[in-house]
Every structure is written in structure tokens, then in C-alpha cells.
C-alpha positions as CSV (number, residue, x, y, z in Angstrom):
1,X,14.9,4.3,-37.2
2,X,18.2,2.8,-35.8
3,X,17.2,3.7,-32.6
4,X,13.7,1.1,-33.4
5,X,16.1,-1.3,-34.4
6,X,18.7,-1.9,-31.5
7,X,15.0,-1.6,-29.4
8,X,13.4,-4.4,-32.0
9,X,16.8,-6.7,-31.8
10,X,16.9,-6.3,-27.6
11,X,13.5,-7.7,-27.4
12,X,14.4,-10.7,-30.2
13,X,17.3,-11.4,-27.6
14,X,15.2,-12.0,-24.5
15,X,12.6,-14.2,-25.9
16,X,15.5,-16.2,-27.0
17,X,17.1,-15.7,-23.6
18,X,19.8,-14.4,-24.5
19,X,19.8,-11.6,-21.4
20,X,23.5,-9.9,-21.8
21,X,23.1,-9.6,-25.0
22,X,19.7,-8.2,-25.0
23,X,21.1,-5.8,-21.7
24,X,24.0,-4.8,-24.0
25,X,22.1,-4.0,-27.5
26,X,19.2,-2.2,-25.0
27,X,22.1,-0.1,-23.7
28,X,23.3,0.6,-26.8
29,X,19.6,1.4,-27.2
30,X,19.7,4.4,-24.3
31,X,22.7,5.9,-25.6
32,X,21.0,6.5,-29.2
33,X,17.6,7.9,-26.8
34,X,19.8,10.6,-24.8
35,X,22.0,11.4,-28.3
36,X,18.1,12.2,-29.2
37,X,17.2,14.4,-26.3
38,X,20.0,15.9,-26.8
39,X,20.0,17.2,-30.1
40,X,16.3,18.0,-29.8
41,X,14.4,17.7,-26.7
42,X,11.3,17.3,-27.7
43,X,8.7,15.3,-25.5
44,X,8.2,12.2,-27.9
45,X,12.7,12.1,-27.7
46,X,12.5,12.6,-24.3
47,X,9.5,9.5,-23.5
48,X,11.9,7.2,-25.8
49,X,14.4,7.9,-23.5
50,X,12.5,7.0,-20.5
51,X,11.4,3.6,-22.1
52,X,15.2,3.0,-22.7
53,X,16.0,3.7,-19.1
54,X,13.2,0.9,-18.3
55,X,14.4,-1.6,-20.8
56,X,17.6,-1.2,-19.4
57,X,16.3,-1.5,-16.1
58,X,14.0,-4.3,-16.4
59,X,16.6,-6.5,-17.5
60,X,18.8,-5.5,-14.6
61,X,15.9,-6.7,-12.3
62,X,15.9,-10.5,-14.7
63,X,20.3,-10.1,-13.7
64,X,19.0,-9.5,-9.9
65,X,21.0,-6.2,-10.1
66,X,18.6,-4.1,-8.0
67,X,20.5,-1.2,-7.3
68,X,21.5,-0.7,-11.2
69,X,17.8,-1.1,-11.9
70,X,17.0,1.4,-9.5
71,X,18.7,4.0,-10.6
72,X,17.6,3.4,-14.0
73,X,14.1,4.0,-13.0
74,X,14.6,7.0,-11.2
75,X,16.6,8.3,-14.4
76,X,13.0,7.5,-16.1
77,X,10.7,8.9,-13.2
78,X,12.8,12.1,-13.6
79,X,11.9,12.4,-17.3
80,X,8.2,11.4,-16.4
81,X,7.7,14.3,-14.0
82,X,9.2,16.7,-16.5
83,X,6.4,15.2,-19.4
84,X,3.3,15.3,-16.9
85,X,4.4,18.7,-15.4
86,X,4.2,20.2,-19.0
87,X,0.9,18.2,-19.2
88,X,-0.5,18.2,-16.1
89,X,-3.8,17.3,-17.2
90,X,-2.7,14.6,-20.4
91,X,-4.0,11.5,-18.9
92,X,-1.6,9.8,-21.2
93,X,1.3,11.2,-19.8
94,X,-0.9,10.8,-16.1
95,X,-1.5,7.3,-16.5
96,X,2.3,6.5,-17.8
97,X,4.0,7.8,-14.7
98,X,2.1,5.1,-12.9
99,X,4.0,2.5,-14.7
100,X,7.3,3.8,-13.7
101,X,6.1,3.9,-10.2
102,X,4.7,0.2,-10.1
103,X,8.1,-0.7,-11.2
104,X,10.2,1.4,-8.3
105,X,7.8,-0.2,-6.4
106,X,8.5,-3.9,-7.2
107,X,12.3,-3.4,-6.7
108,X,11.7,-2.0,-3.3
109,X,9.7,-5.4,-2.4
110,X,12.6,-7.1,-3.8
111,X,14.7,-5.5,-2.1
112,X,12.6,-6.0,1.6
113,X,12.1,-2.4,1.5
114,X,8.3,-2.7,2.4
115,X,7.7,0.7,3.2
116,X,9.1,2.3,0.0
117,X,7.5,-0.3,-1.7
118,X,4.2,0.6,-0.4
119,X,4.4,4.2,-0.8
120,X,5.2,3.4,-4.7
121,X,2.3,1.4,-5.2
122,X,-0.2,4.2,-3.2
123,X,1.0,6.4,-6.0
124,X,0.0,4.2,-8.6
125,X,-3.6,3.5,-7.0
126,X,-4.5,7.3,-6.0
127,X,-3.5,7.9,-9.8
128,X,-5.3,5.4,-11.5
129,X,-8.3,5.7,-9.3
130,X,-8.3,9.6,-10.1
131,X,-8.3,8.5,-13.4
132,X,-11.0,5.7,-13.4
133,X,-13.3,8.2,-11.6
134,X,-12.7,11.0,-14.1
135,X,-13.6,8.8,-16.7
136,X,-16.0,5.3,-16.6
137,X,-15.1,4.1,-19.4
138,X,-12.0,4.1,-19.4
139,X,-11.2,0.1,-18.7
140,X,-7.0,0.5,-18.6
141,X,-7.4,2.3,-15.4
142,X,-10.3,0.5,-13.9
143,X,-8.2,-2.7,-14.2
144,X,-4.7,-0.9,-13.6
145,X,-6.2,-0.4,-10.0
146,X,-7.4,-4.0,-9.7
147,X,-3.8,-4.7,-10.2
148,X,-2.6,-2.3,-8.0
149,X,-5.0,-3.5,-5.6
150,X,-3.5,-7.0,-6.3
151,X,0.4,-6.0,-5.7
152,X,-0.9,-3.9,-2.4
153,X,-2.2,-7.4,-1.0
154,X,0.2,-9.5,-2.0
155,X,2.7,-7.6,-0.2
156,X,0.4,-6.8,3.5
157,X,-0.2,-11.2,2.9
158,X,3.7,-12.0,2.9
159,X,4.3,-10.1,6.1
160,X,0.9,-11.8,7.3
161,X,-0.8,-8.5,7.7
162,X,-4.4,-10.3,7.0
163,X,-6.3,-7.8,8.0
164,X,-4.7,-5.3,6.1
165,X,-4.7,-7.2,2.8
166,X,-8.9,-7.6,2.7
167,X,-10.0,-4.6,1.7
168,X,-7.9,-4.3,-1.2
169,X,-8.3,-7.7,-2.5
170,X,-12.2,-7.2,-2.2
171,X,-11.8,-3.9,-3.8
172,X,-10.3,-6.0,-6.7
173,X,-12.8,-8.4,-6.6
174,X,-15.5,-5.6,-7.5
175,X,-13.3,-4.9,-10.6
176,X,-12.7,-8.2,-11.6
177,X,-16.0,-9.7,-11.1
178,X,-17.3,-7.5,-13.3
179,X,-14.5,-7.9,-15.9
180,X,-15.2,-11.5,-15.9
181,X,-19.2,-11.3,-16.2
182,X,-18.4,-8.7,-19.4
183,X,-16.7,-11.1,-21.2
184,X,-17.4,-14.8,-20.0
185,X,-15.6,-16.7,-23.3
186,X,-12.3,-14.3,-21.9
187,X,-10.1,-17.2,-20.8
188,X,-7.7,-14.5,-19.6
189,X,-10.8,-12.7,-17.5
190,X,-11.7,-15.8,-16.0
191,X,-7.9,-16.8,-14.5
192,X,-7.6,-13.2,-13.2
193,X,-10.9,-13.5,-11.6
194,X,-9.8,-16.7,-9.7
195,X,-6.7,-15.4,-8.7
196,X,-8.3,-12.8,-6.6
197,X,-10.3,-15.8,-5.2
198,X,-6.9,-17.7,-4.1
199,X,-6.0,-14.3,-2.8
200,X,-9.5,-13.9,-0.6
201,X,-9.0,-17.4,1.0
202,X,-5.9,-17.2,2.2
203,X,-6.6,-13.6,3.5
204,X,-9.8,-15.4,5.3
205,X,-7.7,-18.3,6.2
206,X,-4.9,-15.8,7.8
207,X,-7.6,-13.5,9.5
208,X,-9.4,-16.8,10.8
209,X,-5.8,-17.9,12.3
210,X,-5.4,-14.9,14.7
211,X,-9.4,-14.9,16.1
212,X,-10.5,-16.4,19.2
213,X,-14.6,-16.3,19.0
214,X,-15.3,-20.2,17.7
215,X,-18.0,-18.8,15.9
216,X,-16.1,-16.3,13.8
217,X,-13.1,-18.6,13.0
218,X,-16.0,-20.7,11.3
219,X,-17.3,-17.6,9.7
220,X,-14.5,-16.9,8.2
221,X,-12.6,-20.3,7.4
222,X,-16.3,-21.1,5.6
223,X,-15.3,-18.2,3.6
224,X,-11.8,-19.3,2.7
225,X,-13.0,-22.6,1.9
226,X,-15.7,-20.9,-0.5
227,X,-13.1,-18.8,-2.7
228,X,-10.7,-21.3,-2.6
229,X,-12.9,-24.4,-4.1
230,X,-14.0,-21.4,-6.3
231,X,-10.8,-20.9,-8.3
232,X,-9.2,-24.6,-8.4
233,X,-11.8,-25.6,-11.2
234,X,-10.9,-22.6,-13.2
235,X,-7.1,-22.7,-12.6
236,X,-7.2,-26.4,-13.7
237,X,-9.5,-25.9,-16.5
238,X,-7.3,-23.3,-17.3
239,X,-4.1,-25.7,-16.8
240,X,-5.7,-28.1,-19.6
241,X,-6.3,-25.8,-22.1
242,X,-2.0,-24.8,-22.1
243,X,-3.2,-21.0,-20.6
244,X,-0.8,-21.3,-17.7
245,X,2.3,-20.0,-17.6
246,X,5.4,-19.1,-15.7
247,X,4.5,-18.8,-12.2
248,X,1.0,-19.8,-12.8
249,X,2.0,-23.2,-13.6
250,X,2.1,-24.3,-10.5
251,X,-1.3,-22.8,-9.0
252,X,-3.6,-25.8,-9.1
253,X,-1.3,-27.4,-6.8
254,X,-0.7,-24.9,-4.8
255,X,-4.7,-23.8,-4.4
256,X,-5.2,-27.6,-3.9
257,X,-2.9,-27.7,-0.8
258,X,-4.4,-24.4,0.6
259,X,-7.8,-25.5,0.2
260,X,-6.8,-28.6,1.8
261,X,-5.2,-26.9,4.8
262,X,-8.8,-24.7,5.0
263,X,-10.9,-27.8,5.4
264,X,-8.2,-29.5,8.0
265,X,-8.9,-26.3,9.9
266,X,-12.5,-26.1,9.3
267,X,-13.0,-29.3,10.8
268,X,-10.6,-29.2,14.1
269,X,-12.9,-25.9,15.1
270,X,-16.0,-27.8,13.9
271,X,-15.1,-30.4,16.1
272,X,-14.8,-27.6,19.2
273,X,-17.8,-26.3,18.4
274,X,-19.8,-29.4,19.3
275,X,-18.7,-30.0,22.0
């Protein structure tokens, strides 16, 4: 119960902003989850103590201390392994391990370690695709590989690896099209659904950049322009309503200047084209 408690008054902290004190109280948190383990190690102990090492670290990521974070996931990977190598064929304890992953994996793109970063997130995606497979219905992991899908791309389109980036942003697509035709009054379904659009112009845009055939740079910069007047409306429909946030925020800018850029390129190889 007291151990519920710090973990109740840490999160309090950090809505408020107050991020030391949360990180100190989530600490104190982690100390009460290993006292746990250690005077019975029992699975249920020994997951509470993972999720401390998490907190712990996700706040470290908020203080950019990457390194500290770091180590406090791998403390919680090693206590995932242990739980799914008792349980090897739990999906709970299957599907969990993936979250720990995904996380190694975003401090490794913090910290420019691409490859690292990569190899975390391939984890995550042959995981929660053995586990969408295994079972249809079972929508977290369809959708935990759309987002997997999504971190794989957005990583292969900051080191403009275009190419690269495609197939898993059209393998999201699938997920997310379908998502969003399921449940069109889903505000939430809707925004994810036009991100993936953003994401599939500029990877057409990007592709389009590096091609010499006229005729395919149309092609494919008619393609770009297609997603990308695709998602504005919805971003800024979304954007009246008050749905954006954080990062988000600024997207109907931000697709308006890349859809702008697309036509400005459309154009100039229009113009070659009749000539």
C-alpha cells in the first residue's frame, strides 16, 4: 500500500511539473519495490519492481540524463526476461517485454545510436507481430505494431533513408486504415490515421528527390501531394476541436509547408515534362 502511494504522489508531481520531486518520491518508490523482491520474490513483487525502474527511468529521459535512464531500463529488461522465461508462452508477460524494449530503443535514438536503436525496435515488431498473428483479435498488438512501424520510419526518414522508411509506413497504413474505418466518430483514430499520411508524403517527396526518370518523379510527388492534402483537413479539424497536443500542436503548419514544398516541386518537373 505505501508502495501505491509514493507511485500515486510521483505521478501527482509530474502533471504538476514538479520533475525532481516526482524523480525523488519515484526513487523512493524503487527502493520500497526491491525491499519487496527481496523479502518475497514473487513475480507480481518482481514486475512492480520493473515498473519502478521505468518510472525512474522515464523521468531521467524528461532530465535528458540518458545514461542514468539507461541503466534503469536494463535493470527492468533483466527482470522482464526472468518473468517471460518462467512464462514463456504468457502473452502478458510476452507483450510487456516489448515495452521495455521500445523504450531502450528510444534512448538509443536519442542518444544517435541508430543501430542499437533499430535492433530495439525489431524486437518489439517481431514480438508484437508474433502476437497479432497468434491471435486476430487481439487489437493492442495489431496497433502496437502500427506504432512500431511508425517509430521504425520515423527514424530511416531522419537519416533520409526514403526508401527504407516506405514499407513500414505502408504497413501501418493497412493497420491504421482499418482502425479508422472501425470507428469513424474516433477523433483519436482519425489523427493517427493522418499522421501516417504526413509520414507517406514526405517518404514519397524524399524517394521522388533522389529519382531521375521525369516520369516517376511525377509519379511519386502526385503521391506525396495526395497524402499530404489528405491529412491537413483532419489535423486542422482536429486543431479546432482542442485534440492537439504537445508536439502535435504544431502539425497543421508544419503539413501546410510540406504540402507546399510538394506542389513547388510538382510543378518545376511539370514544367520539364512539357517541354
Amino acid at each position: 500500500m505505501l508502495l501505491r502511494a509514493y507511485e500515486h504522489q510521483a505521478m501527482v508531481l509530474t502533471r504538476k511539473g514538479e520533475m525532481k520531486a516526482a524523480l525523488g518520491i519515484q526513487q523512493e518508490s524503487l527502493r520500497l519495490a526491491q525491499k519487496l523482491v527481496e523479502m518475497a520474490p514473487k513475480d507480481s513483487y518482481r514486475t512492480d519492481l520493473s515498473y519502478a525502474h521505468k518510472r525512474v527511468g522515464a523521468l531521467l529521459i524528461q532530465d535528458q540524463k540518458l545514461p542514468e535512464a539507461l541503466a534503469e531500463y536494463k535493470a527492468a529488461l533483466a527482470l522482464d526476461e526472468e518473468s517471460l522465461s518462467e512464462r514463456p508462452n504468457d502473452p502478458k508477460p510476452r507483450y510487456a517485454i516489448t515495452f521495455t524494449y521500445s523504450d531502450i530503443g528510444f534512448i538509443y535514438w536519442k542518444q544517435h545510436d541508430l543501430a542499437a536503436a533499430l535492433a530495439n525496435y525489431h524486437k518489439v515488431l517481431d514480438i508484437r507481430q508474433a502476437l497479432a498473428e497468434a491471435d486476430p483479435h487481439d487489437a493492442r498488438a495489431r496497433l502496437g505494431v502500427a506504432k512500431t512501424c511508425s517509430y521504425i520510419g520515423d527514424i530511416l526518414r531522419d537519416e533520409k533513408q526514403f526508401p527504407a522508411a516506405l514499407p513500414y509506413n505502408l504497413r501501418e497504413l493497412a493497420i491504421r486504415a482499418a482502425q479508422a474505418a472501425a470507428n469513424p466518430a474516433n477523433a483519436a483514430d482519425q489523427v493517427d490515421l493522418a499522421e501516417v499520411w504526413w509520414d507517406l508524403g514526405n517518404d514519397y517527396r524524399g524517394i521522388a528527390a533522389k529519382v531521375k526518370s521525369t516520369a516517376e518523379k511525377l509519379r511519386l510527388l502526385r503521391l506525396a501531394q495526395k497524402y499530404l492534402a489528405q491529412a491537413l483537413p483532419v489535423y486542422r479539424d482536429a486543431q479546432t476541436r482542442g485534440l492537439l497536443f504537445g508536439s502535435q500542436v504544431s502539425a497543421p503548419q508544419e503539413i501546410s509547408q510540406d504540402l507546399a514544398k510538394c506542389t513547388q516541386a510538382l510543378r518545376a518537373v511539370e514544367i520539364v515534362s512539357q517541354r
